[in-house]
Each structure stands twice: as C-alpha cells, then as structure tokens.
N, CA, C and O of each residue as an XYZ file, in Angstrom:
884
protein
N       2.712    -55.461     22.814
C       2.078    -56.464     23.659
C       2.649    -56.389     25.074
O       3.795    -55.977     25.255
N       1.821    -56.806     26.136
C       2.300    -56.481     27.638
C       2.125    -57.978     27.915
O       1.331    -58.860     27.587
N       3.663    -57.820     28.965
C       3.945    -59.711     28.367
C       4.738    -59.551     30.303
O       5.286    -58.516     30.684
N       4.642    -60.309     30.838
C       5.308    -61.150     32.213
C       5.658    -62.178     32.273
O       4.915    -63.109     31.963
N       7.027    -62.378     32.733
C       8.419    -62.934     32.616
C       8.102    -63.176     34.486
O       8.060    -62.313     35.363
N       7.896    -64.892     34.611
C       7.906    -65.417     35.882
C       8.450    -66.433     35.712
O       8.506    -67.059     34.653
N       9.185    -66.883     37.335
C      10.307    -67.791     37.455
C      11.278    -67.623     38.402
O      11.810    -66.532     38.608
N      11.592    -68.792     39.088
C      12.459    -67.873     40.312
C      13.705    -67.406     40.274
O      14.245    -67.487     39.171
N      14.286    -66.973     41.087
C      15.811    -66.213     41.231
C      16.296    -67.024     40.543
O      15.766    -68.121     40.359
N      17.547    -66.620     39.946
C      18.626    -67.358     38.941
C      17.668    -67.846     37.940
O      17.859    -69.040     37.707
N      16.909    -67.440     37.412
C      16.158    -68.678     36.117
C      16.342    -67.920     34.981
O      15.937    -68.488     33.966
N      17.019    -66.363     34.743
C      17.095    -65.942     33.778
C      16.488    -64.604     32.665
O      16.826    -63.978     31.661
N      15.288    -64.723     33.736
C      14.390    -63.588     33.336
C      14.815    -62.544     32.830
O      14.454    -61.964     31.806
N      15.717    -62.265     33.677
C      16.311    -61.017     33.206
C      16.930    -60.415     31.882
O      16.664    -59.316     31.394
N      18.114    -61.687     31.239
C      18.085    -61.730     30.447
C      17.948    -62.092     29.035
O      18.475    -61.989     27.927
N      16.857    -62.617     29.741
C      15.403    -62.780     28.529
C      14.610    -61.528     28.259
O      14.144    -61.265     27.151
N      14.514    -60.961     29.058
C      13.455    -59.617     29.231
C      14.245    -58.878     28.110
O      13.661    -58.480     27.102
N      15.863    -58.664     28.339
C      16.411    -57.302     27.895
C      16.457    -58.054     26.327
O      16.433    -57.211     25.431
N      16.523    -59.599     25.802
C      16.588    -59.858     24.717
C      15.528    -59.787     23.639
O      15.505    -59.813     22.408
N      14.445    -59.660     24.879
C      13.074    -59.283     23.945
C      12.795    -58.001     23.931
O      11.989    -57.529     23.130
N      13.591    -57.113     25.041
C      13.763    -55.793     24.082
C      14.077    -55.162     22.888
O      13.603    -54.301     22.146
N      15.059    -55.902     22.964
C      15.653    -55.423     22.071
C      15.183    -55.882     20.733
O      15.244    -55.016     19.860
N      14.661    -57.217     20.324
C      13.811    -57.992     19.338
C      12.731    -57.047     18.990
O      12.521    -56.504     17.905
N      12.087    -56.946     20.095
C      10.557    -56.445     19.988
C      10.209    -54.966     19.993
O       9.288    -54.365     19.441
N      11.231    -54.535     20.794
C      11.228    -53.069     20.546
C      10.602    -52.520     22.314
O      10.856    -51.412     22.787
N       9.683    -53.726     23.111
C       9.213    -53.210     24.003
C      10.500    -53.133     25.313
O      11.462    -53.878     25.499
N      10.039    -51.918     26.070
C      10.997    -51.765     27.460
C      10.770    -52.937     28.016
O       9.814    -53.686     27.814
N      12.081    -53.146     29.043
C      12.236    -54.159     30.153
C      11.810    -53.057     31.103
O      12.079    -51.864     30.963
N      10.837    -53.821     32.472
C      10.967    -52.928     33.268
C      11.089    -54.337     34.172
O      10.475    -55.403     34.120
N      12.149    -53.846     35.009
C      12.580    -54.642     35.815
C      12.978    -53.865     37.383
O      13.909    -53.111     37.666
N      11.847    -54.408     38.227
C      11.574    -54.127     39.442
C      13.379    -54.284     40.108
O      14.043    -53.262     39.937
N      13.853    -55.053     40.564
C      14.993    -55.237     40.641
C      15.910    -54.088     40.231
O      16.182    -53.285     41.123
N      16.389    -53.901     39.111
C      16.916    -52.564     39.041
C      16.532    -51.156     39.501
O      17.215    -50.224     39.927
N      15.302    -51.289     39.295
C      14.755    -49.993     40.316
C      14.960    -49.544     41.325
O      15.094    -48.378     41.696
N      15.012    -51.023     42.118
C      15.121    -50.455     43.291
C      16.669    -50.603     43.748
O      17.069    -50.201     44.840
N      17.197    -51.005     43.125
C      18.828    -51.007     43.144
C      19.515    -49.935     42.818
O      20.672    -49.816     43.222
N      18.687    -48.598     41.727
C      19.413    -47.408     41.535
C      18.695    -46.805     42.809
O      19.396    -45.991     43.409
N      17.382    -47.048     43.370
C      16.825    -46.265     44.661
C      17.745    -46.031     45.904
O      18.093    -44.995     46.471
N      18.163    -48.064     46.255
C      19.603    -47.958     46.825
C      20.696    -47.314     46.725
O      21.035    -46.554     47.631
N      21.637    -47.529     45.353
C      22.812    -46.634     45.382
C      22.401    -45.108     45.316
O      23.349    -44.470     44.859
N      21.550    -44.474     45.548
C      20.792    -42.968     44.847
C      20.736    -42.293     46.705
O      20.814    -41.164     47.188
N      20.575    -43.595     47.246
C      20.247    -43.314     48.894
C      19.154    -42.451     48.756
O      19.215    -41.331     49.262
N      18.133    -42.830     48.121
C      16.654    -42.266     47.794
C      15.972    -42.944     49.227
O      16.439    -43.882     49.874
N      14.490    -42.021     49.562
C      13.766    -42.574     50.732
C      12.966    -44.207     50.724
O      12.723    -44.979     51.652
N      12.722    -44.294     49.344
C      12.300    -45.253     48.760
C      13.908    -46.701     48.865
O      13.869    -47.904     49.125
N      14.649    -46.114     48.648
C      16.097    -46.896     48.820
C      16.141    -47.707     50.004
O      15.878    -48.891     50.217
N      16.608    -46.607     50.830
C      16.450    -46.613     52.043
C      15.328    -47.635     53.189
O      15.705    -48.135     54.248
N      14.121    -47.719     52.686
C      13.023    -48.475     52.885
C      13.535    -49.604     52.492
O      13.667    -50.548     53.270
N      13.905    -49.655     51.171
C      13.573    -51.216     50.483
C      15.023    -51.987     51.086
O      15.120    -53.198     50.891
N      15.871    -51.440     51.641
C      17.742    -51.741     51.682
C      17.054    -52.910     52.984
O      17.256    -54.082     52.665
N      16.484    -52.778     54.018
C      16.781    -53.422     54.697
C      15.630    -55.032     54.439
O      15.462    -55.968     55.221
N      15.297    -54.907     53.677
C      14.409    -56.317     53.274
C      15.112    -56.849     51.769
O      15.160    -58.079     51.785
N      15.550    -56.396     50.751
C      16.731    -56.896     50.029
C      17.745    -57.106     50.524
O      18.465    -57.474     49.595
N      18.760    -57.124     52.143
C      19.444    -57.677     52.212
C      19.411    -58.633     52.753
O      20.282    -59.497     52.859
N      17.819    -58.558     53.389
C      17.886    -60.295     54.220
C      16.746    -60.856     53.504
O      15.762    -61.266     54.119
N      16.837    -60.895     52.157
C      16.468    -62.139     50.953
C      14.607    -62.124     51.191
O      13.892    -63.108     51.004
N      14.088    -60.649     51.670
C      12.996    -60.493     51.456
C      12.144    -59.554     50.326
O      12.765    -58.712     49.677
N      10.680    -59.748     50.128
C      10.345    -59.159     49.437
C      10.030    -57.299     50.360
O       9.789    -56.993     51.528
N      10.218    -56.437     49.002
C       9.751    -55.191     49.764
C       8.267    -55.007     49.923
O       7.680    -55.690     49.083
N       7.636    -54.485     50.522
C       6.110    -54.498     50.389
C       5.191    -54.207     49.138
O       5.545    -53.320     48.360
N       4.137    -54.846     48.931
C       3.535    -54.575     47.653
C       3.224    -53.272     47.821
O       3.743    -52.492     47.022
N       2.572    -52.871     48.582
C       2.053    -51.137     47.998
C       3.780    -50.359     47.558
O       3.799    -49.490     46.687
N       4.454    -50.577     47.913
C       5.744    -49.735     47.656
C       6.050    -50.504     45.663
O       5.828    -50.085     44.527
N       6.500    -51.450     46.124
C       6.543    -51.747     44.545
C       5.052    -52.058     43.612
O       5.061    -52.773     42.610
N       4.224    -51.611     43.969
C       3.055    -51.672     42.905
C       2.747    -50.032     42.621
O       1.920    -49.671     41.783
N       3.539    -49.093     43.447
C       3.643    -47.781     43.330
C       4.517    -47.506     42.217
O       4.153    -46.754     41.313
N       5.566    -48.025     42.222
C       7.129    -47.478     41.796
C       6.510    -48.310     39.777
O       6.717    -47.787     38.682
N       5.634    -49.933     40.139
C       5.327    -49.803     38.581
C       4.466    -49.543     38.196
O       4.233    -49.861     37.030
N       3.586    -48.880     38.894
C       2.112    -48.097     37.785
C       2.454    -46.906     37.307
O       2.036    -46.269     36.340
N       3.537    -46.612     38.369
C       4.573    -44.810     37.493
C       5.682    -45.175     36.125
O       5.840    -44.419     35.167
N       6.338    -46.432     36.301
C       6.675    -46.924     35.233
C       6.320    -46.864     33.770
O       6.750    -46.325     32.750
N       4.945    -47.987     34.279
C       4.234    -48.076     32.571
C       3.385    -47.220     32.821
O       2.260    -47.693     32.658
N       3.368    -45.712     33.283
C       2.737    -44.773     32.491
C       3.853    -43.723     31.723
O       3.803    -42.558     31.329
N       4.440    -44.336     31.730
C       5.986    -43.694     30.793
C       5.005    -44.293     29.430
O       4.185    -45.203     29.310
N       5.763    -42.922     28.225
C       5.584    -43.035     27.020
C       6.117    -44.035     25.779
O       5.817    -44.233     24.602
N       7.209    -44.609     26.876
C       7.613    -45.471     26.385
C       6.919    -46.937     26.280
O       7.030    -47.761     25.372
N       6.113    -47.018     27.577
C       5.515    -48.269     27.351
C       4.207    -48.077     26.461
O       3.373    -48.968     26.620
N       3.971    -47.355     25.806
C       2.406    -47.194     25.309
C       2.118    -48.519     24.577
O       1.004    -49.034     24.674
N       3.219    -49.151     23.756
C       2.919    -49.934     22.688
C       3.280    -51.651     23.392
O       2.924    -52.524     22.599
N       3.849    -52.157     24.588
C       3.783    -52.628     25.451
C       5.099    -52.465     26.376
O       5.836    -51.486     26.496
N       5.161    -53.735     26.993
C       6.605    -54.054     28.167
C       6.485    -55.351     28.505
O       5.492    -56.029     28.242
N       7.228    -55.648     28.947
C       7.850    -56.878     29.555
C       8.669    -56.550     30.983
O       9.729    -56.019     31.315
N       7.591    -57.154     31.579
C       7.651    -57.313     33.279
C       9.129    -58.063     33.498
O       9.557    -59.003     32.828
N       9.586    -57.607     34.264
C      10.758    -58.664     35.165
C      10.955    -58.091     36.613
O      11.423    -57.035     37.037
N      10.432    -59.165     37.181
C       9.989    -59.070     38.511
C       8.893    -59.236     39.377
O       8.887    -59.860     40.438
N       7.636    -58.416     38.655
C       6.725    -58.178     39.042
C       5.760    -59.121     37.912
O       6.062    -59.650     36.842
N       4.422    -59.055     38.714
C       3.948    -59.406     39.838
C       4.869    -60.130     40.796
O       5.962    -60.355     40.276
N       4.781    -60.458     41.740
C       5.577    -61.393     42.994
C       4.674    -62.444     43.126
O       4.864    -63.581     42.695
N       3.346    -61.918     43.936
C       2.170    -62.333     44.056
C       0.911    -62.133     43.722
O       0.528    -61.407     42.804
N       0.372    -62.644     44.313
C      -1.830    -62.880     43.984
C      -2.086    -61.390     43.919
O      -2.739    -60.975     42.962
N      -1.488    -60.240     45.152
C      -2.331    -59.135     45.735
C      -1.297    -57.867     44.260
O      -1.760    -56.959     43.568
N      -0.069    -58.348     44.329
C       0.253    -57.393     42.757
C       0.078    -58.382     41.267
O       0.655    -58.074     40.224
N      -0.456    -59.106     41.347
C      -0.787    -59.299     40.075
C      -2.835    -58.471     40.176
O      -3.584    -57.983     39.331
N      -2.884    -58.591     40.848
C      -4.380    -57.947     41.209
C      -4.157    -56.319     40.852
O      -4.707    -55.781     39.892
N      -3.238    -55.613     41.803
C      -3.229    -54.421     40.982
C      -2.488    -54.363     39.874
O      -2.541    -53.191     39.503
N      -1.816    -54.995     39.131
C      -1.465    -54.880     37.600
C      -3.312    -54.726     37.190
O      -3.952    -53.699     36.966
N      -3.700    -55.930     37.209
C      -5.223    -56.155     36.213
C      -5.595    -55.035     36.317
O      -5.543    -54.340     35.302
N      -6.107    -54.443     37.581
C      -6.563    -53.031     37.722
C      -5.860    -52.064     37.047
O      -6.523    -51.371     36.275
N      -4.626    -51.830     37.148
C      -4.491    -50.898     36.348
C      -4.286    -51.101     35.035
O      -4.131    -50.112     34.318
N      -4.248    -52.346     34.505
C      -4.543    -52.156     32.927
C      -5.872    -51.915     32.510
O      -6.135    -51.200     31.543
N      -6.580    -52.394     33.091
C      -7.828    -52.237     33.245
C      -8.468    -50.800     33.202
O      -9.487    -50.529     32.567
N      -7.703    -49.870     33.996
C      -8.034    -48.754     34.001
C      -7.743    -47.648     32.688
O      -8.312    -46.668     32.208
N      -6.481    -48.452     32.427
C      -6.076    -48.185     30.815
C      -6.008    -48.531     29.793
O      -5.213    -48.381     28.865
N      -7.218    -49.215     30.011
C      -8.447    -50.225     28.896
C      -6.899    -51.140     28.069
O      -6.755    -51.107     26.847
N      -6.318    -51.570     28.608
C      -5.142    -52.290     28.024
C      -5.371    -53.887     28.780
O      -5.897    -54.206     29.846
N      -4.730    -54.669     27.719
C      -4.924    -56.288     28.521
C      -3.484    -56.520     28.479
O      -2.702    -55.753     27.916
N      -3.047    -57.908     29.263
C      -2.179    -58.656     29.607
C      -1.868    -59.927     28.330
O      -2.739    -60.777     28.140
N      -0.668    -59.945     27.576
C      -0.730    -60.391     26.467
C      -0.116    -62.010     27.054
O      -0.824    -62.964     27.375
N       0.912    -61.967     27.064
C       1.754    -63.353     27.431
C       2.203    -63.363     29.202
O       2.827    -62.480     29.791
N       1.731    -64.487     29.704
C       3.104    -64.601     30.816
C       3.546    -66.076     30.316
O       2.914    -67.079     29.984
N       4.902    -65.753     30.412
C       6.071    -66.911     30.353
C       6.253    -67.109     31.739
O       6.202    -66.224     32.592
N       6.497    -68.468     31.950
C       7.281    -69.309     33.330
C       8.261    -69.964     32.792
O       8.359    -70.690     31.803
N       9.004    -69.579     33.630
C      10.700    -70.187     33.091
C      10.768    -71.139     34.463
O      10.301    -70.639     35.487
N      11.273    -72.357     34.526
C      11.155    -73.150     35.425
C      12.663    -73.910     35.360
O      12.683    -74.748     34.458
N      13.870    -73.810     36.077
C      14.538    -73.916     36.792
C      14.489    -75.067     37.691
O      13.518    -75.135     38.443
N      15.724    -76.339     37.754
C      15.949    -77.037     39.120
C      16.457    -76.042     40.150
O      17.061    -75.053     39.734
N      16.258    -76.217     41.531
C      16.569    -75.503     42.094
C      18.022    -75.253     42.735
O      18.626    -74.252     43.120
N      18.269    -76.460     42.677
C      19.680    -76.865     43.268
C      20.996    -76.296     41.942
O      22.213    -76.218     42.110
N      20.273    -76.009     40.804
C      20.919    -74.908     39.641
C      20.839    -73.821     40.010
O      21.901    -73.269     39.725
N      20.232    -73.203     40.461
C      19.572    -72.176     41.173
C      20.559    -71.308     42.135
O      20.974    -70.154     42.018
N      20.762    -72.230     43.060
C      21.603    -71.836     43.813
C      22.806    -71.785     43.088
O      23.349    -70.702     42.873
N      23.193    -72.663     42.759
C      24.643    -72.515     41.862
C      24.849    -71.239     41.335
O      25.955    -70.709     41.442
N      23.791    -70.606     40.706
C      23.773    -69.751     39.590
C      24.012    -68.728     40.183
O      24.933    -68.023     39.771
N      23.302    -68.361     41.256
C      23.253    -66.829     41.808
C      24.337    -67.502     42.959
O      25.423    -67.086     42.556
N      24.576    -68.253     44.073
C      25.738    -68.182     45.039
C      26.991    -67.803     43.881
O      27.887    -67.101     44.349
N      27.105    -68.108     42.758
C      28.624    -68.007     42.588
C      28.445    -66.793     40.990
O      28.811    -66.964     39.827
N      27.974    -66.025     41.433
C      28.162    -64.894     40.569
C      28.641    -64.051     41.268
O      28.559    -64.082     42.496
N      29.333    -62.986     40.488
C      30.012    -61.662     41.035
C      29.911    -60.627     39.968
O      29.911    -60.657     38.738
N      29.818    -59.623     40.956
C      29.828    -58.162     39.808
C      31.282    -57.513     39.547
O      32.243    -57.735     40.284
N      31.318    -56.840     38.624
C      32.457    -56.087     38.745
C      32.241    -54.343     39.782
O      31.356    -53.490     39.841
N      33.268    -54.490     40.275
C      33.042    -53.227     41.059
C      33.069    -51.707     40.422
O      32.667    -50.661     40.931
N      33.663    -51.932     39.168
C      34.297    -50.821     37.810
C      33.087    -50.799     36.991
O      32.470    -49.734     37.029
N      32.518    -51.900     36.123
C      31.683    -51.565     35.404
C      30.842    -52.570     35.116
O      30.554    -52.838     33.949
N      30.324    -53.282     36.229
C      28.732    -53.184     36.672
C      28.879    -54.931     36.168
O      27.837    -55.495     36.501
N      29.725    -55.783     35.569
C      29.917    -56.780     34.572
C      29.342    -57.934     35.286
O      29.392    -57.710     36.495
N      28.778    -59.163     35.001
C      28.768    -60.104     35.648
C      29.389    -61.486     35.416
O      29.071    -61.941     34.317
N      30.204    -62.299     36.161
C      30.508    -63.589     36.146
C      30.636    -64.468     36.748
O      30.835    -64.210     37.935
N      30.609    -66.098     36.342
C      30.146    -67.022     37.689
C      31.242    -67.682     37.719
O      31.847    -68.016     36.701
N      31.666    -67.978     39.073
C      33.062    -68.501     39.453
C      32.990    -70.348     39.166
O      33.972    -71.083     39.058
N      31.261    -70.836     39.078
C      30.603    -71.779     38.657
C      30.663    -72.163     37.461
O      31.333    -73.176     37.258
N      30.204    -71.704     36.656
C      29.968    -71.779     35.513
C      31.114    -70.566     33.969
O      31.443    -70.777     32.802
N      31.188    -70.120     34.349
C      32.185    -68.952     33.589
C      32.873    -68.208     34.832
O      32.496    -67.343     35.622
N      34.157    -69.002     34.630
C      34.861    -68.197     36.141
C      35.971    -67.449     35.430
O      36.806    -68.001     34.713
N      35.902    -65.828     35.746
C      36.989    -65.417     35.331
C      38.624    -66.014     34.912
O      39.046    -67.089     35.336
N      39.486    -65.015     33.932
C      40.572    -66.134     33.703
C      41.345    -65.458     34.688
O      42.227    -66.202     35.119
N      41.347    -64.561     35.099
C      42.402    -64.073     36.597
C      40.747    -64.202     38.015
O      39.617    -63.714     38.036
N      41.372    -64.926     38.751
C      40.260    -65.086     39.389
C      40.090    -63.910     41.189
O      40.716    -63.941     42.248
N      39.295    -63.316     40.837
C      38.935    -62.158     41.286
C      38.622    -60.767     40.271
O      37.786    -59.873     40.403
N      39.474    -60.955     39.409
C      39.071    -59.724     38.574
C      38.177    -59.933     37.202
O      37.765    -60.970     36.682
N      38.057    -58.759     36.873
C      36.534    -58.761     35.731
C      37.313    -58.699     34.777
O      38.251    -57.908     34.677
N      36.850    -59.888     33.656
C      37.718    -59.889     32.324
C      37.232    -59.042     31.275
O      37.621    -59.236     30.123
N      36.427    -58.126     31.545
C      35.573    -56.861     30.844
C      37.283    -55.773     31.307
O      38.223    -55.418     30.595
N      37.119    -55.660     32.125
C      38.177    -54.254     32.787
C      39.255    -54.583     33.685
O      40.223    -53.833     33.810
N      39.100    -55.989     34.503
C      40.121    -56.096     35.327
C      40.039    -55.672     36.981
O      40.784    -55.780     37.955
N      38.816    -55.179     36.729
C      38.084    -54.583     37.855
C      38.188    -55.630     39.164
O      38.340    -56.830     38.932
N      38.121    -55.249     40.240
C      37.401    -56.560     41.417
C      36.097    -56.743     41.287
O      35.126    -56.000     41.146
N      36.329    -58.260     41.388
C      34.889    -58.536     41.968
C      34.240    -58.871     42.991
O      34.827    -59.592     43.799
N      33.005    -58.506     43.240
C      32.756    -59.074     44.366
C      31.423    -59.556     44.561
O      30.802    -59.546     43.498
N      30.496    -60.142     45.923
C      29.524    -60.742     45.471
C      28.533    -59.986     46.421
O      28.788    -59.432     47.490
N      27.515    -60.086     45.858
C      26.336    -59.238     46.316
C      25.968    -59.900     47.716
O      26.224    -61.062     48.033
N      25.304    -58.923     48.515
C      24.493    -59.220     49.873
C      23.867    -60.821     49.510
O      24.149    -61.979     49.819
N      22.837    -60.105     48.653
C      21.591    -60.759     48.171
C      22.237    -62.492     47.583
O      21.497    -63.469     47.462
N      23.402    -62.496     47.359
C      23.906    -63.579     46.278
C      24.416    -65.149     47.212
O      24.596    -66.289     46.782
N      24.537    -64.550     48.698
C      24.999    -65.504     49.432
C      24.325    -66.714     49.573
O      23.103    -66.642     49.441
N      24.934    -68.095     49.868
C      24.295    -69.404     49.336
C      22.647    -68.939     50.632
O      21.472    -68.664     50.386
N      23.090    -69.014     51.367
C      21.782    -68.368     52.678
C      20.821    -68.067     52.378
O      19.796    -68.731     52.539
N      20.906    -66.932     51.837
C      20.043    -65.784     51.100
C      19.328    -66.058     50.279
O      18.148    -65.753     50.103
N      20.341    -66.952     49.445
C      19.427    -67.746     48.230
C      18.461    -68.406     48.337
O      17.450    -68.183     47.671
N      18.575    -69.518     49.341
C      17.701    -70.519     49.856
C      16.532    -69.649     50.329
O      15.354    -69.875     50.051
N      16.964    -68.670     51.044
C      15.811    -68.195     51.903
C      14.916    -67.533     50.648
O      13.687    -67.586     50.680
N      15.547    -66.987     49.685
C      14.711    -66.320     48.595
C      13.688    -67.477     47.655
O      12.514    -67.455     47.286
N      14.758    -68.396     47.518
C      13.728    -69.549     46.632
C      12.213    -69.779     47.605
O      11.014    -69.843     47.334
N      13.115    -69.860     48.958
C      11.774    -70.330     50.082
C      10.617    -69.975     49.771
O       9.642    -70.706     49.598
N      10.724    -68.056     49.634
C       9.686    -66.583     49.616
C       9.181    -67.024     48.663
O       7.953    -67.086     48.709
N       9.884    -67.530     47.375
C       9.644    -67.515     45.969
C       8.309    -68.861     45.731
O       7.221    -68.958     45.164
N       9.005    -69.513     46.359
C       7.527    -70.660     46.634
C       6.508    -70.655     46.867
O       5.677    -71.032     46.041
N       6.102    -70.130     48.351
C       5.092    -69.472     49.313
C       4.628    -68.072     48.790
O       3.672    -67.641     49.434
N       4.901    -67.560     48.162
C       4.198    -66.467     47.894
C       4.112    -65.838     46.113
O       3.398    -64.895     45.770
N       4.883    -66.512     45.324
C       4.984    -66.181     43.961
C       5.043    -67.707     43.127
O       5.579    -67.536     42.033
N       4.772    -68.670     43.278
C       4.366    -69.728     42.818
C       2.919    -69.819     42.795
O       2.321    -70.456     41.928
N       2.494    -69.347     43.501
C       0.664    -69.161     43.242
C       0.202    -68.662     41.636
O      -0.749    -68.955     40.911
N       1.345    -67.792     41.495
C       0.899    -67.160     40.603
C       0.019    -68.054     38.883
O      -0.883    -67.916     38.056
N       1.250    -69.003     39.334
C       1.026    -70.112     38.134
C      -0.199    -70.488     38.079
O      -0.747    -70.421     36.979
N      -0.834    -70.899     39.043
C      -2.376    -71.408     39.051
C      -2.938    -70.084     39.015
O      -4.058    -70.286     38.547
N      -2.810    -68.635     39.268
C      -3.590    -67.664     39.323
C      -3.509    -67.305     37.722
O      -4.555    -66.769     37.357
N      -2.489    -67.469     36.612
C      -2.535    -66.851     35.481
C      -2.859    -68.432     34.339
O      -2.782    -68.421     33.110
N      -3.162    -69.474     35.087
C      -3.326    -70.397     33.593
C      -4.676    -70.617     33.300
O      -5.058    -71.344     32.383
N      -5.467    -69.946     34.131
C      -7.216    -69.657     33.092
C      -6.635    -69.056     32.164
O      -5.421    -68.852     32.196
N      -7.470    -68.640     31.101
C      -7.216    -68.026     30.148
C      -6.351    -68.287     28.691
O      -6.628    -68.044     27.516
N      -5.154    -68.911     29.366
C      -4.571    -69.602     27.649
C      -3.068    -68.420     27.658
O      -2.243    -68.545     26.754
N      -2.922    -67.631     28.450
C      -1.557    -66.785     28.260
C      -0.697    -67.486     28.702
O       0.250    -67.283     27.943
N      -0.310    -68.375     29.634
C       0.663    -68.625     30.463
C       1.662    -70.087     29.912
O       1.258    -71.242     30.045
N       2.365    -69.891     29.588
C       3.093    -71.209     28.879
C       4.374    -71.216     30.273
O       4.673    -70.417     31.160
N       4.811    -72.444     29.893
C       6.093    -72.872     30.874
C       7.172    -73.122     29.912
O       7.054    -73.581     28.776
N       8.427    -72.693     30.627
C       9.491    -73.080     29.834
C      10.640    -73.591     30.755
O      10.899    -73.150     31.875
N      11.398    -74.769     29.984
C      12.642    -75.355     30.363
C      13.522    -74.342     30.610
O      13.757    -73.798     29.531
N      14.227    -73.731     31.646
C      15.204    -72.745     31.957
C      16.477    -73.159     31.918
O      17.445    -72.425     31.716
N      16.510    -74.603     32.152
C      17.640    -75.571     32.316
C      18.761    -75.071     31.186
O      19.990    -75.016     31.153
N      17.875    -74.800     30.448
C      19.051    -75.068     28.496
C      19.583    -73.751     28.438
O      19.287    -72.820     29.188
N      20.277    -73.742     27.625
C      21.135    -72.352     26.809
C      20.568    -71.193     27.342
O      19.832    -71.366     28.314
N      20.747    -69.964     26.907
C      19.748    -68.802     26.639
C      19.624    -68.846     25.436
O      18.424    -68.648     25.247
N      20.148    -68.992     24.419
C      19.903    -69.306     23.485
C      18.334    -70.109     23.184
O      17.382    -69.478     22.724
N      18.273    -71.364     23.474
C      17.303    -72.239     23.458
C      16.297    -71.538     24.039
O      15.230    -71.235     23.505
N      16.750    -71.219     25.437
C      15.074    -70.494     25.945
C      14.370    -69.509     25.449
O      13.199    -69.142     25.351
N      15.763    -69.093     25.075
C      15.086    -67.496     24.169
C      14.217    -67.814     23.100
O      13.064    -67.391     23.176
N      14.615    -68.592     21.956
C      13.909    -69.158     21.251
C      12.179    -69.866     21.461
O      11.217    -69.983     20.702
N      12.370    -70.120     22.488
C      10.671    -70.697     22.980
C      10.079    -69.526     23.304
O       8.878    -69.442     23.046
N      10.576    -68.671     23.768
C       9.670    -67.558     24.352
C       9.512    -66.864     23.181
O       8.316    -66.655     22.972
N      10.292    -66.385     22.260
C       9.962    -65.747     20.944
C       8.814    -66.649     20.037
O       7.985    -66.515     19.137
N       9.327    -67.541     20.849
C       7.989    -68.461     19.280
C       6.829    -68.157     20.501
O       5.834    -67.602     20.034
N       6.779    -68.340     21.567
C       5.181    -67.916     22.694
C       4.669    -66.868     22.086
O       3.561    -66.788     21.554
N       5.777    -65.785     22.201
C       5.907    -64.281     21.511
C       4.750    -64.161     20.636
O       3.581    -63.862     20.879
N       5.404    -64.492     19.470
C       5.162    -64.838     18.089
C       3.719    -65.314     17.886
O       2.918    -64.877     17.059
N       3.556    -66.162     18.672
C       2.127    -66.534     18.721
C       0.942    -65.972     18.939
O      -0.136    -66.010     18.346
N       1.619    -65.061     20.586
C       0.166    -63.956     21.012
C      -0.027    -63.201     20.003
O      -1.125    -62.915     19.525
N       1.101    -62.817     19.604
C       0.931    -61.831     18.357
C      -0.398    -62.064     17.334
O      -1.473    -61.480     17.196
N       0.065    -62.896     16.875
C      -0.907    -63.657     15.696
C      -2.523    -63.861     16.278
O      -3.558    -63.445     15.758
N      -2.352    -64.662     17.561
C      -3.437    -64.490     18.268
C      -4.377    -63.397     18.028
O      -5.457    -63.459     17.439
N      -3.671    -62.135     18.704
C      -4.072    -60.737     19.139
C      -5.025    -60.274     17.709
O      -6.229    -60.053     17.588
N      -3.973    -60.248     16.796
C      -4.016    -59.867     15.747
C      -5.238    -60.459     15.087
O      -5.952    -59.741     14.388
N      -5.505    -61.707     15.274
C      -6.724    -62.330     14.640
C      -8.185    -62.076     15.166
O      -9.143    -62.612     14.609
C-alpha cells in the first residue's frame, strides 16, 4: 500500500515511517535524508539544495519531485512506500497523482500527525546528533547523562543548522503557508485521518497501524 506521513517538523514522521517499515515490510522514503546524503556527498543536487536547508526553506518542487519519481521507481517500492516528507504542497502532491497515475497505482492512506507547536519547537531546538555515529538526543526531553556527549559512543554532540530555535519557527511558518493546504487537498475521498502526535510513539504508532490496518481491509474488499 502507498501511504503519506504529513505533519510538521518535530511531529515524528519520521519515526513512524521507519516503524512501519519495518511492520509492513514497505520502504521509508524520506525526502530529508536524501537530500542530506546529496549534502554530505557534495553532489550538484547537494550543493543546490545546501543553501535553502540552511535558512529553514523548502528546496524547489521540480528538484524534489525529480529525486522521488526516481525513488519509487526502485524495485523496491513495487508493493508500496511510505512517504516522509513529501508531498510539501498542492503543486507535489499533483505530481505524485500523476505519476501514480501513470503507473496505474493509487494512493492508499495519508496520516496527519498533528503536534502543539510550542512542543515543536522544544523538540527539534533541543536535539543533537552525535558527530561519531549519526545518534540522536534531546537536551529537553532525554538529555544525555554526560552532557555534550552521545551515550551511544561518547561521541560530541552537536546541533544542526536546521535545528536552531529561529529556523524552527521560520520552518513551522513555511509549514503552514504552504503544506497545511494539503489537509483540505487530501480529505475528499476518505484516506486522510488525523492523529494526536502529542502522546508516546508508542501510542501514535498504534493509531496509525490500526489506519494501516484498515486501508488494508478496505483495499482488499
């Protein structure tokens, strides 16, 4: 089933996406990482996208509606995927349709994970990566027990461009004005459910597997 995972920065998507990988069997494709190995790769595509990911913008749709129609024509997605990231907006959720469309394939679930915002910020201002092996933790909410280093390796940490309280705001801003549409653009139809982001991952995970669970049965009938 081909399923999209919407909701703004810090709400979790992410790892929701990789938990329903692993459940379901379908790839995460997550725009975000893409273009983050494009970056460290110092690819031309990198390069392009570096200077609008660091000042808390989106990269242009034709560039990322390029990078995922080459995606899910990987063999891996034949049987579905789970979006994280993408669509943004009205004009790439338009070429998704088209190209499923073109590959006589439909759009099974979108989930909205819905987030206070002022959590939001919390979540992403006070996270850090490890510089050793890639780890993440929030100085907020799970703050390392030596504070600076990664309790995975011991590694430093440090905090992303993108993660600064600034940045954030300015991203929720984008996230409003241009990818909140989406909600009214995907609830014809009966795919689009909302979910409390507030709770556990645990808990959320659970609602989206039972959404899951449902198209399934749906589909199937």
């Amino acid at each position: 089933m081909n399923t999209v995972l919407l909701g703004p920065p810090g709400a979790g998507k992410g790892t929701q996406a990789e938990n329903l990988s692993v459940k379901y069997g379908w790839p995460q494709v997550a725009t975000g990482d893409m273009f983050r190995a494009a970056l460290e790769g110092g690819t031309p595509l990198g390069l392009e996208a570096r200077k609008y990911l660091d000042a808390g913008e989106l990269v242009p749709d034709e560039v990322v509606e390029k990078v995922v129609a080459e995606r899910l024509s990987q063999d891996d997605c034949a049987e579905g995927f789970i979006l994280d990231g993408f669509p943004r907006n009205v004009h790439q959720a338009g070429a998704l349709e088209r190209y499923l469309a073109e590959e006589s394939r439909e759009l099974g679930l979108v989930a909205n994970i819905e987030v206070d915002e002022e959590m939001l910020v919390k979540r992403i201002s006070g996270r850090r990566v490890c510089s050793q092996c890639g780890s993440n933790s929030n100085v907020t909410f799970s703050p390392p027990a030596m504070e600076g280093r990664c309790d995975s390796c011991g590694g430093e940490l440090y905090q992303r461009s993108d993660d600064l309280e600034e940045t954030v705001r300015h991203r929720l801003e984008v996230y409003r004005e241009q990818t909140e549409p989406l909600i009214a653009h995907y609830r014809p139809g009966g795919r689009l459910i909302t979910i409390d982001g507030s709770r556990s991952t645990d808990e959320v995970f659970a609602d989206v597997c039972a959404a899951v669970d449902g198209m399934l049965v749906r589909e199937a009938g």
